[in-house]
C-alpha positions in Angstrom: 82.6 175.9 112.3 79.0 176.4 111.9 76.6 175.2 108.8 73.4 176.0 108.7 72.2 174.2 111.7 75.4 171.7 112.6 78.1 172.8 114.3 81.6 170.9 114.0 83.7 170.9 117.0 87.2 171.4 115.1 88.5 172.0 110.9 90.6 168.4 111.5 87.8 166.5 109.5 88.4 163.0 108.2 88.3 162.3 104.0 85.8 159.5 102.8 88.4 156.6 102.2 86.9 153.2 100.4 87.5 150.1 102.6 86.6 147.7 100.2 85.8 144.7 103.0 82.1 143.8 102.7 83.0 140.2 101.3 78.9 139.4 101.7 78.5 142.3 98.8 75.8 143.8 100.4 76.6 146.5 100.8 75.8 146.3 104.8 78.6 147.6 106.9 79.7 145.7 110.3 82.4 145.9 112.7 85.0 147.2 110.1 83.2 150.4 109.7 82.3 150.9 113.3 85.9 150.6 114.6 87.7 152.4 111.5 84.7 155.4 111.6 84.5 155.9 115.3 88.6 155.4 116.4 88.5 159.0 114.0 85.8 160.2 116.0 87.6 159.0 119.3 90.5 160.4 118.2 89.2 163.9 118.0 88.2 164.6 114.5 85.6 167.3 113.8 83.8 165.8 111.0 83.8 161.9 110.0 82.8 161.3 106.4 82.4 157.4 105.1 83.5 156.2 102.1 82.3 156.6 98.7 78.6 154.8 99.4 76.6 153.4 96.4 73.5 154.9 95.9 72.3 152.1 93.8 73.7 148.9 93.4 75.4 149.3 90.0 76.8 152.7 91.4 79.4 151.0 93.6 83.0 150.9 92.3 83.4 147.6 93.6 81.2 144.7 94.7 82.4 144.6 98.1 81.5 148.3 98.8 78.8 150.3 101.1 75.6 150.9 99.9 72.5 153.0 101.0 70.4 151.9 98.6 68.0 149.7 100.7 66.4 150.3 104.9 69.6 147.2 105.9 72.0 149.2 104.4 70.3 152.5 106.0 70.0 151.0 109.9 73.6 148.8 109.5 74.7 152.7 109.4 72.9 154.1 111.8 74.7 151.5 114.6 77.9 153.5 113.4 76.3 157.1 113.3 75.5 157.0 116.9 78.4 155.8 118.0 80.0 158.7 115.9 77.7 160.6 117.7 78.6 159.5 121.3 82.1 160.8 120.2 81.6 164.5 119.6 82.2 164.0 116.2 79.9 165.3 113.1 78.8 162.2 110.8 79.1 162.6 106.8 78.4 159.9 104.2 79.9 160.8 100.7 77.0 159.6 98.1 78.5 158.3 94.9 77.9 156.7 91.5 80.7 155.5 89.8 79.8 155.3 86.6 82.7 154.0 83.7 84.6 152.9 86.8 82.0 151.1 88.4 82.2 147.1 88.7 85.9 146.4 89.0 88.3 144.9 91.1 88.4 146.0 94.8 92.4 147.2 95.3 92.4 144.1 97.8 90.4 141.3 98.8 90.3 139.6 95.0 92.6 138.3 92.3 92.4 140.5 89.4 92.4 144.2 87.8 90.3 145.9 85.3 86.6 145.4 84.9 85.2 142.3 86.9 83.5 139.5 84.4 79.8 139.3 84.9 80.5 135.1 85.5 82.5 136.9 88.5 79.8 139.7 89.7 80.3 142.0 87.4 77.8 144.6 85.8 77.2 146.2 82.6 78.8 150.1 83.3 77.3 153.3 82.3 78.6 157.2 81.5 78.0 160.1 80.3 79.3 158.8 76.7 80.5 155.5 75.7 83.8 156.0 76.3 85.8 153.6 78.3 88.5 154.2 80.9 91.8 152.7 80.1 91.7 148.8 81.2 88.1 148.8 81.8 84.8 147.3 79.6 83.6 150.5 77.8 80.1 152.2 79.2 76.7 152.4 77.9 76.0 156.1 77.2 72.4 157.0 80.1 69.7 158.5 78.4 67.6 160.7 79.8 65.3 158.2 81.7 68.5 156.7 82.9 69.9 160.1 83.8 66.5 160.6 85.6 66.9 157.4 87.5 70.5 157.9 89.1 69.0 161.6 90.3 66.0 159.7 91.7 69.0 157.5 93.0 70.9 160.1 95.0 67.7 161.7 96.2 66.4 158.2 97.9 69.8 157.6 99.5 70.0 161.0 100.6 66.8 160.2 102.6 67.9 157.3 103.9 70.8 158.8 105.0 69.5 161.8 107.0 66.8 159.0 108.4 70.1 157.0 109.7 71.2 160.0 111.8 74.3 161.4 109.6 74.3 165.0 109.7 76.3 165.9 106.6 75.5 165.1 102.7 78.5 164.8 100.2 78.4 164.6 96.3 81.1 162.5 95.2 81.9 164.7 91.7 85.3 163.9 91.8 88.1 161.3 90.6 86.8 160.1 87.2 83.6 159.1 89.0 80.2 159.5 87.1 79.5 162.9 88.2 82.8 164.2 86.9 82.2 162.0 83.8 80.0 164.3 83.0 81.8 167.2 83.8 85.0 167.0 82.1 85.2 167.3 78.2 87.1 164.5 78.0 84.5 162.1 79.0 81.5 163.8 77.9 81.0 163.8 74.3 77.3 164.5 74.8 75.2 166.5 71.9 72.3 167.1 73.8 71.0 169.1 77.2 74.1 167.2 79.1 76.8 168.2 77.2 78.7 170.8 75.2 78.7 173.9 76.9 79.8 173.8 80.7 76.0 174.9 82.0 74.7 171.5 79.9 77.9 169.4 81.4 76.8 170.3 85.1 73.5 169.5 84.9 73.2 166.4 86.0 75.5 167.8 88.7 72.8 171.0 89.6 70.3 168.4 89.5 71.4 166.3 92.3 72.3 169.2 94.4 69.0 170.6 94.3 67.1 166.8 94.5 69.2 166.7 98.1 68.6 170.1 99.2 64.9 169.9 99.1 65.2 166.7 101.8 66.3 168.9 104.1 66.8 172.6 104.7 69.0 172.1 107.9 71.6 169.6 107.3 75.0 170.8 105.3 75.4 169.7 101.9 78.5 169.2 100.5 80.9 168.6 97.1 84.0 167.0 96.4 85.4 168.0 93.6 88.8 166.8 91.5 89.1 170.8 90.5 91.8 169.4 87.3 92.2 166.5 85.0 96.0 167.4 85.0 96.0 167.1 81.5 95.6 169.9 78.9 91.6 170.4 77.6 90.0 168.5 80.4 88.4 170.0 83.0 90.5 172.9 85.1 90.1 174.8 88.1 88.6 178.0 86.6 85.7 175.5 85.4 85.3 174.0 88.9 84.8 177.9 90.5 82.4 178.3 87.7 80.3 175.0 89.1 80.8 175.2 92.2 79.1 179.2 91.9 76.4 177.6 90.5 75.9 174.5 92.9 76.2 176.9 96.0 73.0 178.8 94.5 71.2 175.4 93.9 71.7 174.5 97.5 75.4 173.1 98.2 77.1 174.8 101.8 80.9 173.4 101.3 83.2 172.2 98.4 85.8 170.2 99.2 88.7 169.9 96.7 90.6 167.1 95.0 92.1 166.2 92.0 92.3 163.8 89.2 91.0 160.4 88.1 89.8 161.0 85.3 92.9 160.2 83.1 94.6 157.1 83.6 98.3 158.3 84.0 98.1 162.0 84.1 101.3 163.7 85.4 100.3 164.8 88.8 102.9 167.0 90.4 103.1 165.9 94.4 103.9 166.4 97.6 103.2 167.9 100.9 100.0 170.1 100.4 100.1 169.3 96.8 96.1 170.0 96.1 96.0 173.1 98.7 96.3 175.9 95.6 93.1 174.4 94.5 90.9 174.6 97.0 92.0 178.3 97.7 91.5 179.1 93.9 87.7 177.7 93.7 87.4 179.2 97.4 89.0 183.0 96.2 87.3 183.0 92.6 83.7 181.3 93.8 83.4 183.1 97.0 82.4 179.5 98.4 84.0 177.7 101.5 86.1 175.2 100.7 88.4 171.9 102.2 92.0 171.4 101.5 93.3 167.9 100.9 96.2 165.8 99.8 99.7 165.3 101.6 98.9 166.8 104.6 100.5 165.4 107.4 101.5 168.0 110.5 99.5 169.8 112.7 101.7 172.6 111.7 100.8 172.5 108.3 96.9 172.1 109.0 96.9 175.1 111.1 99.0 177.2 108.3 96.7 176.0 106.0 93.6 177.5 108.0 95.4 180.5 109.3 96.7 181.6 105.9 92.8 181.5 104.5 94.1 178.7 101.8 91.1 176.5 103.0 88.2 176.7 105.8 89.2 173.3 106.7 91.6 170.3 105.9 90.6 166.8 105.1 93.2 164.0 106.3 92.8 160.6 104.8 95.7 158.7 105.2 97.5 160.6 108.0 94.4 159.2 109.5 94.7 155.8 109.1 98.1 156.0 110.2 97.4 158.4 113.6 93.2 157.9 114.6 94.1 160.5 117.4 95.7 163.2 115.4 93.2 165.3 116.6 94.1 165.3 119.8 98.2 165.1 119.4 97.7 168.0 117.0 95.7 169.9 119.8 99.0 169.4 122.3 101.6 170.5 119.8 99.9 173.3 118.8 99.0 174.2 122.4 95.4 173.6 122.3 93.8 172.3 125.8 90.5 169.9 124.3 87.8 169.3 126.6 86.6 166.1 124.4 89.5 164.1 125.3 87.8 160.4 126.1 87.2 159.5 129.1 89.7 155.9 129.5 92.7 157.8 127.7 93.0 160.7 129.7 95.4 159.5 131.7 97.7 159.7 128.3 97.0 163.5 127.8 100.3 165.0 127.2 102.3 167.3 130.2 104.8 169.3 129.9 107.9 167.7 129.6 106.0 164.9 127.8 
């Protein structure tokens, strides 16, 4: 698949999956990153997108995340850009802010849950409106020098990112983070220019996607999205088309499809392929390409999903971390001969019979 100028080898492409193992909180990646990034990219994956990357310190989600919010953070990721590079793989970065669920407890690596005390490392949280999420110390509502600040935010990491080699932008607007705080009526209680109506809840949205696009008119910009709440009056799928239409004619190339976060203990109805009718309804009704994730775990499946037109592409995240080289065993069991196979593990290339 072609965009704009980049060209991505396959439509296997690897989804941004927080590590939570910078124990300096720094926000400087290291080994960890170099080995978990490039074994995808050894292993035959198209595009490789980090994890959810602060783009300001206060945007992480925890303290021991990735940032790109300083020239360390910026050349620490370069050392695992060109290695992506040396790979065949296409190199993404996922730019986030996470808003309400910012400064909380990593899912391993510390004792505790819910926000994290400031004695601790914690920081004061901001959103859209001062509305907490379940568990966690309620935000400060941004004002609008504050909303000008985290679009300032995205646009300087965005720089630092293309400067550090990665060929693909994402927006993280998806799964309760700050961006879908302020897209989903149930977070944004808003009664000026960003919020209300859906054109005033996905400005701040519009905003960033046209702050990034002017860095660059070659390299792809893309946008996750969590395309429903799962809950009645939040925000749905036919919304999500509706932004998505607009953030294409701002500048965005790709939307790539999730769901949830936003309600602590929404009813989410899943299994294999769970998310799949999402993607193809903001892909059908916004006329926009669009990734398919969630339970997707065969090459068979994959290829359907492609085939069928559900989805442009499909995003594996924790088939991944179980099978680095799906790529290349779903290449033999669909009957596909790669010429990218590395070098030292060729001898292992399946035969038939095998």
């Amino acid at each position: 698949m072609t965009i704009r100028s980049t060209t991505i080898r396959n439509r296997i492409w690897v989804a941004p999956m927080c590590q939570y193992v910078l124990d300096k909180r720094d926000g400087v990646v290291g080994d960890w990153h170099l080995q978990h990034l490039g074994s995808m990219a050894a292993g035959g994956a198209g595009l490789v997108i980090a994890e959810a990357t602060g783009v300001s310190p206060e945007a992480r989600i925890s303290p021991h995340d990735t940032g790109i919010w300083n020239d360390e953070q910026a050349e620490a990721w370069r050392r695992v850009v060109d290695f992506l590079h040396a790979q065949g793989a296409t190199a993404g970065i996922q730019l986030a802010h996470a808003g309400r669920k910012a400064s909380v407890f990593p899912e391993w690596g510390l004792d505790g849950s819910g926000t994290i005390p400031a004695d601790q490392g914690g920081w004061p949280t901001v959103s859209a409106s001062a509305i907490a999420f379940p568990g966690y110390d309620a935000p400060t509502a941004l004002d609008l020098d504050g909303i000008d600040t985290v679009v300032d935010d995205f646009r300087t990491a965005g720089r630092r990112a293309l400067d550090a080699g990665f060929d693909v932008l994402e927006i993280h607007a998806a799964h309760g983070y700050l961006l879908h705080q302020f897209l989903s009526p149930l977070s944004n209680q808003r009664e000026d220019e960003y919020g209300g109506s859906l054109e005033n809840r996905a400005r701040l949205l519009l905003r960033i996607v046209t702050a990034l696009r002017e860095l660059s008119a070659d390299a792809p910009l893309f946008v996750r999205f969590s395309a429903t709440d799962w809950v009645e009056g939040g925000w749905d799928e036919e919304q999500t088309a509706i932004v998505a239409g607009w953030a294409a004619e701002a500048g965005a190339d790709f939307f790539d499809v999730s769901s949830g976060g936003l309600v602590a203990g929404a009813r989410i109805p899943t299994g294999p392929g769970y998310q799949v009718h999402l993607a193809e309804f903001v892909r059908a009704n916004a006329s926009v390409p669009a990734s398919a994730v969630g339970l997707i775990t065969t090459a068979q499946h994959a290829a359907e999903i492609v085939a069928s037109g559900q989805a442009d592409a499909v995003m594996l995240g924790r088939e991944m971390l179980r099978d680095p080289h799906f790529a290349l065993r779903a290449a033999h069991e669909l009957g596909v001969e790669l010429d990218y196979w590395p070098a030292p593990y060729r001898r292992a290339r399946w035969h038939a019979g095998a």
